[in-house]
C-alpha positions as CSV (number, residue, x, y, z in Angstrom):
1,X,118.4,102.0,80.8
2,X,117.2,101.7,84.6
3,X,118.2,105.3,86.6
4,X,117.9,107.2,89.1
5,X,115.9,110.6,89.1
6,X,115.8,112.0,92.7
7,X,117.5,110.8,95.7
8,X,116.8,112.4,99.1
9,X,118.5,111.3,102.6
10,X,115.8,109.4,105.1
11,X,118.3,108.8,108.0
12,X,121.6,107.1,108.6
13,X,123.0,105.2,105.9
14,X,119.7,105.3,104.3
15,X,118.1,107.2,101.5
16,X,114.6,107.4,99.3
17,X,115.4,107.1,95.5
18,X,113.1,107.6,92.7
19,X,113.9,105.1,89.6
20,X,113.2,106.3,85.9
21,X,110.8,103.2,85.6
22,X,108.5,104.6,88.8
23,X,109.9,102.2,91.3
24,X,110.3,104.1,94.5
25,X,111.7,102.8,97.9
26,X,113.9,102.8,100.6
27,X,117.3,101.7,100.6
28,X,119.7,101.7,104.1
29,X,123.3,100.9,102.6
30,X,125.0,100.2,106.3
31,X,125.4,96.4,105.9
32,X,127.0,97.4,102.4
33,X,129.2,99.3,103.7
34,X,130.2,97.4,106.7
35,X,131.1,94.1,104.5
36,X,132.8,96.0,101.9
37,X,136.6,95.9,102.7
38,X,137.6,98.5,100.6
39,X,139.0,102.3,102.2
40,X,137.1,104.3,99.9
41,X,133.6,102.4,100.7
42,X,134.3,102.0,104.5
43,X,134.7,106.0,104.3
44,X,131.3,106.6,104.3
45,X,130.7,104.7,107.3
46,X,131.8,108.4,108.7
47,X,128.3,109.8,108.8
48,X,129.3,113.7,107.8
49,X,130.9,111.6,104.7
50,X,128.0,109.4,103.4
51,X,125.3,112.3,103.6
52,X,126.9,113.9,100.7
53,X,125.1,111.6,99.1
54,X,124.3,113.5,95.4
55,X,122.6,112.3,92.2
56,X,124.8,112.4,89.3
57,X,124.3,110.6,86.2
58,X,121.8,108.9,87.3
59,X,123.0,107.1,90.1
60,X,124.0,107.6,93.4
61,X,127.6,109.3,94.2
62,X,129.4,110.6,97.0
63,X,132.6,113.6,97.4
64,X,135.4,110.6,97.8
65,X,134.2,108.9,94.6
66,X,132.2,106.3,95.3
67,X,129.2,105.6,93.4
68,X,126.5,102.3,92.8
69,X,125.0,100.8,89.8
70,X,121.0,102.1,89.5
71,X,120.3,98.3,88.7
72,X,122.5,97.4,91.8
73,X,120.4,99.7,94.0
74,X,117.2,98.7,92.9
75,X,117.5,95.1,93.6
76,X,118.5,96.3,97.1
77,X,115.8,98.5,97.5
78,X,113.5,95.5,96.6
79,X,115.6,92.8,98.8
80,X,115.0,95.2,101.4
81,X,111.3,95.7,101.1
């Protein structure tokens, strides 16, 4: 089952993540956010918000909730390459 084992901010909206199956990369999740519609995932448009950015079960989750699929990041990590 694909991962995540260490995440680490890089900038806005973006943040390193190291995958269980060695893939490492890159990911800047403003364009997600931006054409999500939902409240909860516009929230972390709000900078202070999104850096509380925390690994937790393997994936990536924030205070207000929100979390992403490991298999979801990594094909945007790889889109983004």
């Amino acid at each position: 089952m694909l991962g995540i084992i260490k995440v680490a901010l890089q900038g806005d909206y973006t943040v390193y993540v190291e995958f269980n199956n060695g893939q490492t990369g890159i990911i800047n999740l403003k364009n997600e956010l931006e054409k999500d519609h939902r409240e909860i995932i516009r929230e972390l448009l709000d900078l202070e918000k999104f850096n509380t950015v925390k690994l937790w079960h393997h994936t990536l989750s924030w205070d207000n909730g929100v979390d992403f699929a490991p298999e979801y990041l990594n094909e945007e990590m790889l889109a983004q390459k």
